[in-house]
Backbone as CSV, one residue per row, in Angstrom:
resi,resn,N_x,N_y,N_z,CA_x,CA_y,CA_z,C_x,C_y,C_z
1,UNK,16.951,9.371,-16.417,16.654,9.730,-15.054,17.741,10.641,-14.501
2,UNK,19.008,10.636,-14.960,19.973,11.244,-14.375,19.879,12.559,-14.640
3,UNK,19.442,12.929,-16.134,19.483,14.335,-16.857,18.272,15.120,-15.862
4,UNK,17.622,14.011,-15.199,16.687,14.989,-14.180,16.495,14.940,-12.823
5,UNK,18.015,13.955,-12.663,18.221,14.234,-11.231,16.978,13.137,-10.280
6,UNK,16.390,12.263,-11.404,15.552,11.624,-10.510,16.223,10.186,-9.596
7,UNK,16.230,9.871,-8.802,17.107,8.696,-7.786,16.423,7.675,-8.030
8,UNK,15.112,7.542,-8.095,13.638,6.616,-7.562,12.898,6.670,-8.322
9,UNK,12.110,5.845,-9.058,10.174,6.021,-9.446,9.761,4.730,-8.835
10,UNK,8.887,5.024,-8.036,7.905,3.779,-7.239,6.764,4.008,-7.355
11,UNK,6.049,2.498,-8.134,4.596,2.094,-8.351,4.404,1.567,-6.722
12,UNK,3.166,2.435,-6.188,2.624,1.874,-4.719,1.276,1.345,-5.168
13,UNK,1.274,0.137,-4.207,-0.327,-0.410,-4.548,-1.199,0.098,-4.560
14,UNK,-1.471,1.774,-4.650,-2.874,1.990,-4.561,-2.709,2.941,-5.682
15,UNK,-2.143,2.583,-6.882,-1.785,3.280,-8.230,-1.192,4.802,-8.022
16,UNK,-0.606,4.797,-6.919,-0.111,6.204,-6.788,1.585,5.620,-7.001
17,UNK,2.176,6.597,-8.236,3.706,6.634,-8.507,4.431,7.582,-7.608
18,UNK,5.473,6.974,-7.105,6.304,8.171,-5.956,7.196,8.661,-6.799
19,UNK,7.877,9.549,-7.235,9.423,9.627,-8.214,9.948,10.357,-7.126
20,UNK,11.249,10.104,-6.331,11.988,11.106,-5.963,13.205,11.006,-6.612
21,UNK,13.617,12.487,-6.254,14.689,13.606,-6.738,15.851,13.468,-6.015
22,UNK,16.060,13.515,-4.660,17.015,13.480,-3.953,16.113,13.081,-2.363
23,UNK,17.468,13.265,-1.630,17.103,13.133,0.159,18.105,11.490,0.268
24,UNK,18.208,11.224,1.485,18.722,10.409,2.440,17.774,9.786,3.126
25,UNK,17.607,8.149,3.407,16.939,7.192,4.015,15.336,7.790,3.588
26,UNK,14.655,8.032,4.374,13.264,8.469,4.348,12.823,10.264,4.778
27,UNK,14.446,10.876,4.735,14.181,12.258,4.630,14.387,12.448,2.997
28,UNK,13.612,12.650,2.166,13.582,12.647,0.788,12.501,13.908,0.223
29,UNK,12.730,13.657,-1.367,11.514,14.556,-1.539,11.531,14.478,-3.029
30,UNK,10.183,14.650,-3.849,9.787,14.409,-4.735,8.328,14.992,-5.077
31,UNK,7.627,14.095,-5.916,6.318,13.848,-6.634,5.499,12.532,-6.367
32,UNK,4.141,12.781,-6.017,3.622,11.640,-6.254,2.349,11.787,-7.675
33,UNK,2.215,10.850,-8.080,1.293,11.150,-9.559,0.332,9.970,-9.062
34,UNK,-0.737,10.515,-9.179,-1.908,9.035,-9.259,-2.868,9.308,-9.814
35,UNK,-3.401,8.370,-10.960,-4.811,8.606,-12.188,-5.872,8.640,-11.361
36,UNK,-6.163,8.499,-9.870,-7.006,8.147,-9.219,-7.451,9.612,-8.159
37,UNK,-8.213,10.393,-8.784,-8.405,11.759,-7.915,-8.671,11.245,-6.440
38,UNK,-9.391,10.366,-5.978,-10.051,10.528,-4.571,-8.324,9.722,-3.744
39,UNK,-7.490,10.190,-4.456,-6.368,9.208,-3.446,-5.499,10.639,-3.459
40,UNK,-5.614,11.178,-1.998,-5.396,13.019,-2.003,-4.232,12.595,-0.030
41,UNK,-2.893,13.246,-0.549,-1.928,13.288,0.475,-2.098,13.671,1.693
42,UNK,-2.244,13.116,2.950,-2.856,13.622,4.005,-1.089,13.915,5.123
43,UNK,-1.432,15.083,5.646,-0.311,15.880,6.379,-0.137,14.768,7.705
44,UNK,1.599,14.149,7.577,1.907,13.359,8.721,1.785,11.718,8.191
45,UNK,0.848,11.445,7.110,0.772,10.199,6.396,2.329,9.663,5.730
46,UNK,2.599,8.234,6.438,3.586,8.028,5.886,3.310,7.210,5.251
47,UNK,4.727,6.859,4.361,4.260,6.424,2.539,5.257,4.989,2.769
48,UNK,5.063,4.245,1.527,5.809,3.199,0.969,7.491,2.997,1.357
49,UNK,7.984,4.694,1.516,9.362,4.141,1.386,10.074,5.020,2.748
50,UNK,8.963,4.837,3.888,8.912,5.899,5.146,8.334,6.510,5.122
């Protein structure tokens, strides 16, 4: 995880994985991955970890 700078990987209950990279408290930033197409990021939606 370090060789890529990742801080975080979080399994959220609705099979969506968060991985972040960097940021402070809940100003952060990353990837989310989920096998589940109809589960699509909506602008202003806050997540699992803020």
């Amino acid at each position: 995880m370090a060789k890529h700078h990742v801080v975080a990987m979080v399994k959220e209950s609705d099979g969506v994985t968060n991985i972040i990279f960097e940021g402070i408290s809940n100003n952060h930033w990353g990837v989310k991955l989920s096998d589940n197409s109809d589960v699509k990021p909506v602008k202003g939606q806050s997540n699992a970890l803020g």
